[in-house]
C-alpha beads as a LAMMPS data file, in Angstrom:
LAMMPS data file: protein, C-alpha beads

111 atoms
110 bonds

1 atom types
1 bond types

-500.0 500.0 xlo xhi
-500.0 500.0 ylo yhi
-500.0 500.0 zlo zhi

Masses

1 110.0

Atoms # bond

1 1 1 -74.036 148.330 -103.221
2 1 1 -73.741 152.025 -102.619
3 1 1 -75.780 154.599 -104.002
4 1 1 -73.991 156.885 -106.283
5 1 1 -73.884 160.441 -104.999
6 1 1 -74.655 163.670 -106.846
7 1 1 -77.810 164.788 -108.775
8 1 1 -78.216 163.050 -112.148
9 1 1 -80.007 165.994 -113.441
10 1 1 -77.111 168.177 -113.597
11 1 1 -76.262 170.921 -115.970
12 1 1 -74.017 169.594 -118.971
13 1 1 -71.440 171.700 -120.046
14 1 1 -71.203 172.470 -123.926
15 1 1 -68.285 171.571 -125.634
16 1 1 -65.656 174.594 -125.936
17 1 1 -65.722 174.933 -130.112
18 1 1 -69.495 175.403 -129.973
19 1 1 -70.871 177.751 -132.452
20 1 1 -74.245 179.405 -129.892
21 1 1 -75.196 181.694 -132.658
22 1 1 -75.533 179.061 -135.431
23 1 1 -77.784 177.156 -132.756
24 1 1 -79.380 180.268 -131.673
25 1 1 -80.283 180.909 -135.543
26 1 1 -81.416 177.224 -135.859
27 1 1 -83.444 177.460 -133.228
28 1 1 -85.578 180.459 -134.214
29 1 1 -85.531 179.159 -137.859
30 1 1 -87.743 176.614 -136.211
31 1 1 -89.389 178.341 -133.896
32 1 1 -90.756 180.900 -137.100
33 1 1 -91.575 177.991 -139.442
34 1 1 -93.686 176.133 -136.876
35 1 1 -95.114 179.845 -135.754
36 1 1 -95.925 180.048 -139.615
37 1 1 -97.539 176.743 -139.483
38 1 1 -99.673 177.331 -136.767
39 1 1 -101.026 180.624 -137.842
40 1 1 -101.999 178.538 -141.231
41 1 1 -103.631 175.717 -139.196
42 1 1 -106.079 178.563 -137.415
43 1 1 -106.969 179.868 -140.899
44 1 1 -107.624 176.358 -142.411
45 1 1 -109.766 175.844 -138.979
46 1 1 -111.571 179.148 -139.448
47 1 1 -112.456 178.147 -142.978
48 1 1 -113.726 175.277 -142.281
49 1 1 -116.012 176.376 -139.755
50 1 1 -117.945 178.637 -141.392
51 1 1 -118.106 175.862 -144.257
52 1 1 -119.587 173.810 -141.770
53 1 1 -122.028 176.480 -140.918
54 1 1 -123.243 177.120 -144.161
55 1 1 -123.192 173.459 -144.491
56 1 1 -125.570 172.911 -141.214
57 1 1 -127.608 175.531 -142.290
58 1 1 -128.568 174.096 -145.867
59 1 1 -129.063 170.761 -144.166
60 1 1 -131.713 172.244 -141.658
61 1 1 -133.529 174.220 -144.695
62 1 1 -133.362 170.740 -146.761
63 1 1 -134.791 169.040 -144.130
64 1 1 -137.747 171.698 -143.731
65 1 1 -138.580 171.188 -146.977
66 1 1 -138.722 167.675 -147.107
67 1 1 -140.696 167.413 -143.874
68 1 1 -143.083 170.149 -145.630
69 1 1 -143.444 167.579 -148.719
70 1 1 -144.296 164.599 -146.349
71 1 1 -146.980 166.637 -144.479
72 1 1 -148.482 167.754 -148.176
73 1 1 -148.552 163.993 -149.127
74 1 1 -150.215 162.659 -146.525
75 1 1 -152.287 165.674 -146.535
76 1 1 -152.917 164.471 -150.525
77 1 1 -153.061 161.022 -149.388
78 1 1 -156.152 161.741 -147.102
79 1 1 -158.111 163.170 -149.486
80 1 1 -157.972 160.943 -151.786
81 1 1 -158.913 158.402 -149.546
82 1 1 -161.837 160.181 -148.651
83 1 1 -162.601 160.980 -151.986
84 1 1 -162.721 157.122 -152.615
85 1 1 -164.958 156.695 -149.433
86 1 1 -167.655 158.667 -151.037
87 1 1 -167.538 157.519 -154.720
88 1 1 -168.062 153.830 -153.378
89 1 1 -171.008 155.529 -150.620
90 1 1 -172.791 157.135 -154.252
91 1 1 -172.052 153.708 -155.902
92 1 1 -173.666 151.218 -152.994
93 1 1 -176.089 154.066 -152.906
94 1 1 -177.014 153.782 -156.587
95 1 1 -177.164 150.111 -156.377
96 1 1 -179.532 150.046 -153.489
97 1 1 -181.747 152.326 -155.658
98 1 1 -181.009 150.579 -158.658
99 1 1 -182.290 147.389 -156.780
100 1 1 -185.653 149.383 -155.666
101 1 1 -185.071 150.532 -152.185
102 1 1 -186.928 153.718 -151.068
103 1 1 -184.992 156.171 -149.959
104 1 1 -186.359 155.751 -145.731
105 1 1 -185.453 151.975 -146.200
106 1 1 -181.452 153.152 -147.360
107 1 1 -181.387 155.219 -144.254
108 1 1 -182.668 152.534 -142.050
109 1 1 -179.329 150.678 -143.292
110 1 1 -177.314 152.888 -142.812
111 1 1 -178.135 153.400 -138.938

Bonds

1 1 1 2
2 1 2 3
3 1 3 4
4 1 4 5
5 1 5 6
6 1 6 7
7 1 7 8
8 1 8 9
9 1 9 10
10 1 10 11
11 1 11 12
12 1 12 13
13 1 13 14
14 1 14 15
15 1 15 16
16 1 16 17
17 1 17 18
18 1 18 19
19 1 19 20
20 1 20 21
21 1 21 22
22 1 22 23
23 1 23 24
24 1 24 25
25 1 25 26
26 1 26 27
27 1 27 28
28 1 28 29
29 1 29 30
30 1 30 31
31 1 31 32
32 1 32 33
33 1 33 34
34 1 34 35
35 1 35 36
36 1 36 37
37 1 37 38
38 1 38 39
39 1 39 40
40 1 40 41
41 1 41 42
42 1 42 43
43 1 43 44
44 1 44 45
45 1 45 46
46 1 46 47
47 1 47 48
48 1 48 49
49 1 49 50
50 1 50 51
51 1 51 52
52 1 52 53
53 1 53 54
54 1 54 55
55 1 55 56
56 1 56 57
57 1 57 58
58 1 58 59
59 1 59 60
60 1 60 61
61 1 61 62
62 1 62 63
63 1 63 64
64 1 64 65
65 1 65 66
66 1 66 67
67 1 67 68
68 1 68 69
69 1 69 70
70 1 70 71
71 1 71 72
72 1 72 73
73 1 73 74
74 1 74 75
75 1 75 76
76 1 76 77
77 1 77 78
78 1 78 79
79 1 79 80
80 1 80 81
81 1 81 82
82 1 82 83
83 1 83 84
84 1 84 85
85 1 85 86
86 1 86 87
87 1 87 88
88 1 88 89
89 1 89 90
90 1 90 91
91 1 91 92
92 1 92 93
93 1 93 94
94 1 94 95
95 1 95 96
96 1 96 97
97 1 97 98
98 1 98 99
99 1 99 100
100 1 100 101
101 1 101 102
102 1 102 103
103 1 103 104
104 1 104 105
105 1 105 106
106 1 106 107
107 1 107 108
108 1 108 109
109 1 109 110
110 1 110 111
């Protein structure tokens, strides 16, 4: 079979009781609406970035804080702890004495 000839992209040809200016008028209807649109889009963008930057930056001061309140815990943590460590060192101390030890025989248990 033959291949047809001709371009199939070719121009078509409006019909002869077309009204161009109604079309015309349509067209930048549109065009101004979905200009309008846009420029609304940018502005909700805008908005919401500098949300999210205030955002960012009250999640970065949270998290100082909190890191600040871990580090004073343990830092709380530890001396307690050591505090502990010495009140049962002055209580097997006392004991020791208690039991008569001398004081050079407490040392010698200690090393």
């Amino acid at each position: 079979m033959p291949r047809p000839k001709g371009s199939k992209n070719k121009a078509k040809k409006a019909a002869a009781g077309t009204d161009f200016q109604a079309l015309i008028a349509e067209k930048q209807a549109e065009k101004e609406t979905l200009a309008a649109e846009i420029a609304a889009l940018q502005e909700n963008i805008a908005a919401l970035k500098e949300d999210l930057k205030t955002k960012n930056a009250a999640l970065k001061a949270a998290e100082k804080a909190a890191a600040k309140l871990e580090q004073q815990q343990a830092a709380q943590e530890a001396a307690r702890a050591e505090e502990a460590k010495k009140a049962e060192l002055n209580e097997t101390l006392q004991k020791l004495m208690a039991s008569g030890m001398s004081a050079a025989e407490i040392l010698e248990k200690l090393q």
